[in-house]
Structure formats: structure tokens, C-alpha cells
C-alpha positions in Angstrom: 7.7 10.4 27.8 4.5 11.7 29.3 1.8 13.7 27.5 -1.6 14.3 28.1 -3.7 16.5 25.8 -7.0 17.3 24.2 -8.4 15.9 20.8 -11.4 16.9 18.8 -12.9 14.5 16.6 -15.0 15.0 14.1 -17.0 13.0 11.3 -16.3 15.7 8.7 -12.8 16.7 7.3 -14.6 20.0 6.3 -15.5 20.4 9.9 -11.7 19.6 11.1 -10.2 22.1 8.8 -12.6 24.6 9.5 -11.7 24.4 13.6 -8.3 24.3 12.9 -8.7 27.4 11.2 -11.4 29.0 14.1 -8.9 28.1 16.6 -5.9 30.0 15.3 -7.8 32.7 15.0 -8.8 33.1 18.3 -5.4 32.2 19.9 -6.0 28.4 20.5 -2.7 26.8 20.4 -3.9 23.7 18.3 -3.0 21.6 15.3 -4.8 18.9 13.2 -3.2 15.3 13.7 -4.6 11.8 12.5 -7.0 10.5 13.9 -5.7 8.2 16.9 -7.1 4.2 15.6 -8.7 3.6 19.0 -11.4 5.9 18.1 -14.0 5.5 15.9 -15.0 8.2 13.3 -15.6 9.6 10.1 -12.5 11.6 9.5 -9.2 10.6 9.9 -8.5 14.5 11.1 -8.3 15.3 14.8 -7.5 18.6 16.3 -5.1 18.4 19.2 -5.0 21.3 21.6 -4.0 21.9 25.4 -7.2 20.4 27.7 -6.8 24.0 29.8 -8.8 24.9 26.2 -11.7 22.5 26.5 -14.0 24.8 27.3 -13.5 27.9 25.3 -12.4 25.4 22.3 -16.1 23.7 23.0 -18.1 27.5 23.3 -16.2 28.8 20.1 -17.5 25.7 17.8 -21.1 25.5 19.1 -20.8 29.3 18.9 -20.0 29.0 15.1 -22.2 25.5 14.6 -19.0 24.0 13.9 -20.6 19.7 13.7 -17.9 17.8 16.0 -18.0 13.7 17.8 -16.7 14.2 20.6 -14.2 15.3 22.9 -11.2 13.2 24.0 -8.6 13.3 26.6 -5.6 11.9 25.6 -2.8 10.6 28.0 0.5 9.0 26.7 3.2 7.3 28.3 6.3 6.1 26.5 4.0 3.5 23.3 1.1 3.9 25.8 -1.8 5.7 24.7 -5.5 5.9 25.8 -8.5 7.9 25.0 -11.3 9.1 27.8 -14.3 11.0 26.0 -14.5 14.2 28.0 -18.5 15.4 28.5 
């Protein structure tokens, strides 16, 4: 099985919850997962979402000062999985 998505990570669970909600809102298919153990943060929250949202996901949380680490783009294949931070 092949799978390649978008995660947001973030340091705060606060901040996770809070973009989960934002993103919902604003009719960003998305949903809050654990936190993959290849990356290193704060929060064991990640929001997953499709990577055709980066960029209005990105522009909505800087647009409500949501505080975030990074952005990720994940690809899995069959047990694979690996984790490119997205600029």
C-alpha cells in the first residue's frame, strides 16, 4: 500500500487541537494522528491532511498565529515510511 500525505507538527498539543479545529472549519480535510517516532517534537499530536493543502493549511495558521515545527511530507509504502520537511 502506497500513501503519501501531509503532517503538521507542532510542539504544543494546544496548538494541534486548535488546527484541527481551524481546519475543519475552513473545509480542510484533516485529522490529528500521533506523532510519527522519526520526528522529533514536543507533542505527540500531528495533523495529517492531503499535501494539495500545504499552502492554504500554512496561510490559515500564520493567519491565526497558530505556533507550529514544521511541515512534513509523508510517503508510505507497505511498513515503509519516511518523512521530508517541506519549506
Amino acid at each position: 500500500m502506497y500513501a503519501e500525505y501531509g503532517l503538521v507538527v507542532f510542539d504544543s498539543t494546544h496548538e494541534a487541537i486548535k488546527t484541527e479545529t481551524l481546519a475543519k472549519d475552513n473545509h480542510v480535510h484533516a485529522r490529528l494522528i500521533g506523532t510519527p517516532g522519526k520526528i522529533v517534537a514536543g507533542c505527540g499530536l500531528s495533523l495529517r491532511y492531503d499535501l494539495d493543502d500545504t499552502d492554504s493549511l500554512r496561510d490559515l495558521l500564520d493567519k491565526n498565529n497558530v505556533t507550529y515545527k514544521g511541515f512534513y511530507c509523508a510517503l508510505r509504502d507497505g511498513l515503509k515510511s519516511s518523512y521530508t520537511m517541506i519549506k
